[in-house]
N, C-alpha and C positions, 0 to 999 in steps of 0.2 A: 464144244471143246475142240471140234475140226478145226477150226482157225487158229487154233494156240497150237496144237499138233503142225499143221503148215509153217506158221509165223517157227517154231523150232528149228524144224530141217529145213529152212529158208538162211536161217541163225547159221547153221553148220556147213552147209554150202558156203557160206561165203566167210567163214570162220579160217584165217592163215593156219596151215600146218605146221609153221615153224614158232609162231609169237603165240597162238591157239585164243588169239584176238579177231574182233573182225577189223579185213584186211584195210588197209589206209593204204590209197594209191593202189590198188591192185592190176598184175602185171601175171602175164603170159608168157609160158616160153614153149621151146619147140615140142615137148612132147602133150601139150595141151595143158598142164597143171598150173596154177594160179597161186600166187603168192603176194606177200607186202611187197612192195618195190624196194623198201628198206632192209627186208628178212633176205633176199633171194639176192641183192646185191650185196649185201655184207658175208653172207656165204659162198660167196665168189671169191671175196679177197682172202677167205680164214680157207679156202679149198686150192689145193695144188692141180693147176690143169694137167692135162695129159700131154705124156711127154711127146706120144706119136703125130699130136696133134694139138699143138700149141694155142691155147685161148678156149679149149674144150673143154665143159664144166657139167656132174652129172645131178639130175634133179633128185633131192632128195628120198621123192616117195617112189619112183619106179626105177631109177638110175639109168634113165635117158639121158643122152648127150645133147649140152643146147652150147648158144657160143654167146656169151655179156650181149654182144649187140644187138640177138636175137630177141630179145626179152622186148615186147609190146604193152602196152597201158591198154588196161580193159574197163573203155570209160561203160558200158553195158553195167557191168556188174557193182561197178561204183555207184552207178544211179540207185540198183539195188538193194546197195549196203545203205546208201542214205536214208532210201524208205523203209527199212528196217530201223535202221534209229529212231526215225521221226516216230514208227511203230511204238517203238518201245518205252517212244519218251510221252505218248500215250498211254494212261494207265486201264487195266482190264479189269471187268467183274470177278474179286474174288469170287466168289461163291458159281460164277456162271463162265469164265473167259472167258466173255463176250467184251464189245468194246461198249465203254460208256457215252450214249450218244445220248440220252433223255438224263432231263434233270427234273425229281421230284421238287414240288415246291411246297410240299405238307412236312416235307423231313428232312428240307435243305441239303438234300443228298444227292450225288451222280448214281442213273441206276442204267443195267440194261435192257433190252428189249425182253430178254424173258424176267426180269425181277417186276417190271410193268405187269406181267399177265398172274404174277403172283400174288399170296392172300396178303402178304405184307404191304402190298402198295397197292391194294383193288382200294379205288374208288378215290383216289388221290388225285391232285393236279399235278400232270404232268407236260413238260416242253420238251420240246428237242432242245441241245447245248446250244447251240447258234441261237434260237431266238430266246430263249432264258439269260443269255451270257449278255447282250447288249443291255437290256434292263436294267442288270446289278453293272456291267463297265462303269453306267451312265450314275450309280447311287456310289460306286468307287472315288469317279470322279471328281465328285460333290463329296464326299467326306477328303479327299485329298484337300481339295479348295479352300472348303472350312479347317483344317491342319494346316492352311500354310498360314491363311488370318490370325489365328494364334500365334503361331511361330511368329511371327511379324509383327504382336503385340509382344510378346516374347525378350523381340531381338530389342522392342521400344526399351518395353523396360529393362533390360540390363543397359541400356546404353544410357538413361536418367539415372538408373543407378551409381553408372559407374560415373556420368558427373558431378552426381552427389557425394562421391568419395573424394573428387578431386574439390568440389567446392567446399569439403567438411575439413578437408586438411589443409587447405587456402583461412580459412577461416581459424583454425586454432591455430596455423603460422601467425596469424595474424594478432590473436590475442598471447602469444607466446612472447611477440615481440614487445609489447605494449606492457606487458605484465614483469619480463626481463627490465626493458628502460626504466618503468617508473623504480622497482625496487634498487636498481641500478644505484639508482640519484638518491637514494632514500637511506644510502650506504648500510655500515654494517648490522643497526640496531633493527633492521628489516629481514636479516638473510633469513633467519630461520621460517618468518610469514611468507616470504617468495617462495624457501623450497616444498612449503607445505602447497602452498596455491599450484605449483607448476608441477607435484604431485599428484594432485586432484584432477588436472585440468589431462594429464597423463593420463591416468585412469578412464577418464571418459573418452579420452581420446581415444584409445584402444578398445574399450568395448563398444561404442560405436562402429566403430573401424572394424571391428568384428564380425557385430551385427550385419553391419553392410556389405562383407566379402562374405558372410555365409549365403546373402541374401543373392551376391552373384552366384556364387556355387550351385545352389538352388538354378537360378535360372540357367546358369550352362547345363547339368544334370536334364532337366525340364528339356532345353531346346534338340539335346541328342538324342534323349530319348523319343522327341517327335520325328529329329530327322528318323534318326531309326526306322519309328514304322511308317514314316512317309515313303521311303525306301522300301518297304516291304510291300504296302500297298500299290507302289507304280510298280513293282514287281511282279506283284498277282494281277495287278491292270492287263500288262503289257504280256502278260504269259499265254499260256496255253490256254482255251475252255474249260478243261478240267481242272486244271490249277486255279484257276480264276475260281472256279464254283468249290472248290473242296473248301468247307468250312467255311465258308462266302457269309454268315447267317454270325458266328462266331467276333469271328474278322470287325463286322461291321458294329456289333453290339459292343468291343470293345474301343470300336473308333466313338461312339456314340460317347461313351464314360469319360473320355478325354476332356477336360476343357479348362480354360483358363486360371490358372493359379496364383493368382499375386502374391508375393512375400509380404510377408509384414512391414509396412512402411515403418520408416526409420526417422524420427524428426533431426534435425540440424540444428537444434538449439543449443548454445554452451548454455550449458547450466552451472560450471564454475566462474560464475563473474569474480572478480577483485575490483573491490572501491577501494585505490589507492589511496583517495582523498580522505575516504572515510576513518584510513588507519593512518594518514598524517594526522589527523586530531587527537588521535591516542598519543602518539608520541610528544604533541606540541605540552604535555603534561613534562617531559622529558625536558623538553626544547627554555620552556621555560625555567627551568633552573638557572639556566645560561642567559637571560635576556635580564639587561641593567637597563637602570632608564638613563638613555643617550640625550644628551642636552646639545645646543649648538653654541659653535665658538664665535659670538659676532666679530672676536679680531681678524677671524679668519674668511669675511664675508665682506663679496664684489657689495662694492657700491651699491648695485642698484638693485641691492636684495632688503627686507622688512624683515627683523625678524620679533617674535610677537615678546610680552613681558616675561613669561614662563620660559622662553627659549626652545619652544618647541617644537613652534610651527613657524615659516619660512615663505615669502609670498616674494615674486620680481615683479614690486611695481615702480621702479625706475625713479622712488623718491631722492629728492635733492633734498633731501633732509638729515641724511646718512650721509657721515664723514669716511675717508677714506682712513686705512689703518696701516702701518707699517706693514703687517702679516694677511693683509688681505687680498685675494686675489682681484689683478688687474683687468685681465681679458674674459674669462670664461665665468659665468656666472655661477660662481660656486661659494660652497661654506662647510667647514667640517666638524663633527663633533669634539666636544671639548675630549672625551674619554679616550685613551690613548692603549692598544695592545698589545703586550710581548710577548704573553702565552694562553694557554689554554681558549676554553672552547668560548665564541661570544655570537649573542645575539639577541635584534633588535627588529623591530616592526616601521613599517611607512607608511601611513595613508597616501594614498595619493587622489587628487581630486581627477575628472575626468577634463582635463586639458589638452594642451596644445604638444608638450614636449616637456622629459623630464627623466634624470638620471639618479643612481643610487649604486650605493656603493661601498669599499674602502678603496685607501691609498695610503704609501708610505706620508709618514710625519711632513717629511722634509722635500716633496715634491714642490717645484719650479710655480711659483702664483703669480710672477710679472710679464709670463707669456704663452701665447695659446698653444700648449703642447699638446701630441696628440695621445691621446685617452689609451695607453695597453699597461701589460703586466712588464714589460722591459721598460716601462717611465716608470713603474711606479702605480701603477692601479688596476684594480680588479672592480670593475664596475659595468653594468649594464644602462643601457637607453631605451625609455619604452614612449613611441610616440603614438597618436591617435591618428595623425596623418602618415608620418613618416614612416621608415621599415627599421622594425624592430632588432637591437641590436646588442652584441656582447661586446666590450670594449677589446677585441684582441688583434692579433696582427698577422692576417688581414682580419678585420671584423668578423664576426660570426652572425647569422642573420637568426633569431630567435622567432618563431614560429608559435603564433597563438592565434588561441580562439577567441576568447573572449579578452578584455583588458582587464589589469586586476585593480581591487581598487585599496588592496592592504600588501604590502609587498614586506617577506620577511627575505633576513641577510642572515646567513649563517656562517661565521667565522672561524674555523679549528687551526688554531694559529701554528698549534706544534705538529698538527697535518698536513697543513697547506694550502688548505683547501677553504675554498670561498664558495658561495652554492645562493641564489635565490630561488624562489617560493612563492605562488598566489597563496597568499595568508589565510585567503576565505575558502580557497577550494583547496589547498593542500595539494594543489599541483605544482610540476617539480616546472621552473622555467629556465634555469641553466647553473650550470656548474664548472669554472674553471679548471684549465687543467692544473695539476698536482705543481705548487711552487714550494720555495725552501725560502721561510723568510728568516730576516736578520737583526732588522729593523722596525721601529715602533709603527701601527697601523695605525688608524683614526679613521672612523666615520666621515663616506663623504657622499655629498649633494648635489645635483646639478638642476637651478633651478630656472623655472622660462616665463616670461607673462603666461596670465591664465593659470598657470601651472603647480596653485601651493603647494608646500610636501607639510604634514605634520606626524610627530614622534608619537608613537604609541605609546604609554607609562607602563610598566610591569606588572603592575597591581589592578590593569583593567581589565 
């Protein structure tokens, strides 16, 4: 207990009289007394010097006279003060104040020289702190190493994470879009099936989306909690010997328990599909109330078109056998149905074979037959061209290029005359292939054809 008695009145020596701190910067003046350089100067300025003796200042504890300038740094006792800290920041055997230089290795404890000669630690392994403290540095070090490998798998997986959010939300953009167009086109007798679909597709969308931000949450939670005691542990690396050893046995058993935690994987699957196709067949029950059987008008048929005895299929094979007709078209190789429309809803089916080139359609009644005009809704028609070679195309102005996958090989028209609206169809897939924009008709429509070598077209009958 002599050394704690010393290390005390070592304490009070160099403890300021005025801050009753120990001193920082300590300074001397003339009658020997020692103070902060901060305490003794700033008691200069709040002290009136004397009058007979201007810049004359008296020292607190004896009221000796000294002068500002006087005052000297007492680097001696500052060394002093330092090893005092360093002292202090040294911790001491409770039970013994003695300093803790041996580290028991049966009780994971700092002990000192006289707790070694005690019953409590007879026959124990014991080191001094220097060579016990490199041993555990070195298992410190290695549990840091192995906590950053994690963290690093850590940082993997939030970063797959987080592009899994951005490719899950890419991906229902994606079906959001596909799933708005087709219903789009499928107009109103659809809206209610879209908003239930983009309801559903909602829904997953969000608890996925859920899933996979708790799944980041988790992992940011996860990686601060590492940094944390990665932080702790370069902490006790980098400290003292005794801070390094206190609870060193603790410390390490809970670095052990740490390890790799994945979140629950999240798959990326939409599981709300919509087969648009599948619900155009439902409605083609709808569609078909409105479908007459369309016959052709041979008055109204180029030369060098066939058209069969039924009138309902149509081949250009260039016979010189077919006369020319007052009302038949001159240039373009075309024919229109005889059935004529002013109102309501109409519609009708095309086969088409897999040819060369070939159009469908309407057009007003009374569009131009003795010259090759060109195909839009300001002549007169609302029709598409679909070629096997050629680029697929909507009759408008300028053209519209229709975009397809496969070719179709039934092509429906669907006509809402008090709408305005004109719309084709792959008949087989119930995919949407284009839809004009909204016109205001006036005048009587009629079925129209545009036929090419190779290229027959035939009428589908109602009742098939």
């Amino acid at each position: 207990m002599a050394s704690a008695a010393v290390a005390k009145k070592l304490k009070d020596e160099a403890t300021c009289p005025i801050c009753l701190e120990l001193m920082t910067e300590p300074v001397i003046i003339d009658c020997g007394h020692i103070y902060c350089r901060v305490c003794i100067v700033g008691l200069t300025e709040n002290q009136s010097s004397e009058t007979s003796s201007p810049g004359t200042f008296h020292c607190p504890q004896c009221r000796g006279p000294f002068k500002r300038d006087s005052i000297r740094s007492n680097k001696n006792l500052e060394n002093i003060i330092e090893t005092i800290k360093e002292t202090e920041r040294e911790r001491l055997c409770e039970k013994h104040g003695e300093q803790l230089h041996l580290f028991c290795e049966d009780d994971g404890q700092l002990i000192c020289w006289r707790c070694e000669r005690s019953p409590e630690h007879k026959g124990h392994v014991t080191a001094l702190v220097e060579d016990a403290c490199q041993g555990y540095r070195e298992q410190l070090q290695k549990a840091v190493t192995r906590l950053n490998i994690i963290l690093i798998k850590y940082m993997q997986l939030n970063r797959d994470t987080t592009r899994k959010i951005s490719s899950w939300e890419e991906k229902i953009k994606h079906e959001e879009q596909r799933i708005h167009s087709e219903f789009t086109n499928l107009h109103t007798f659809l809206h209610q099936e879209e908003e239930f679909y983009m309801c559903q597709l909602k829904k997953e969308k969000e608890k996925k989306l859920s899933s996979l931000q708790d799944n980041v949450a988790h992992l940011d939670n996860k990686m601060q909690e590492l940094k944390d005691f990665i932080q702790i542990l370069d902490k006790k690396r980098q400290g003292s010997v005794q801070n390094l050893l206190q609870d060193i046995k603790d410390t390490l058993n809970r670095n052990s328990a740490i390890n790799l935690e994945k979140p629950e994987d999240v798959s990326l699957k939409v599981h709300t599909m919509c087969n648009v196709s599948e619900l155009y067949f439902n409605i083609r029950k709808i569609l078909k109330r409105y479908q007459g059987n369309v016959t052709l008008d041979p008055d109204t048929a180029h030369l060098d078109l066939c058209l069969s005895a039924n009138q309902r299929t149509v081949d250009n094979s260039g016979s010189i056998e077919m006369y020319e007709t007052p009302g038949g078209f001159r240039l373009l190789p075309c024919v229109l149905g005889r059935e004529r429309f002013t109102s309501g809803r109409h519609y009708f089916e095309v086969e088409v074979q897999v040819g060369v080139e070939w159009g469908v359609g309407v057009c007003l009644e009374n569009v131009p037959r003795d010259i090759d005009i060109v195909r839009k809704p300001q002549s007169g028609f609302w029709a598409i061209r679909l070629s096997k070679l050629k680029s697929n195309l909507a009759f408008t102005s300028p053209p519209t290029a229709i975009p397809l996958g496969d070719q179709p090989k039934v092509v429906g028209i669907i006509l809402d005359y008090d709408a305005g609206l004109v719309s084709f169809y792959n008949a087989i897939t119930g995919s949407h292939l284009y839809t004009f924009p909204k016109a205001s008709f006036s005048h009587a429509l009629r079925p129209y054809f545009e036929v090419y070598p190779f290229s027959p077209l035939s009428l589908i009958s109602s009742n098939v």
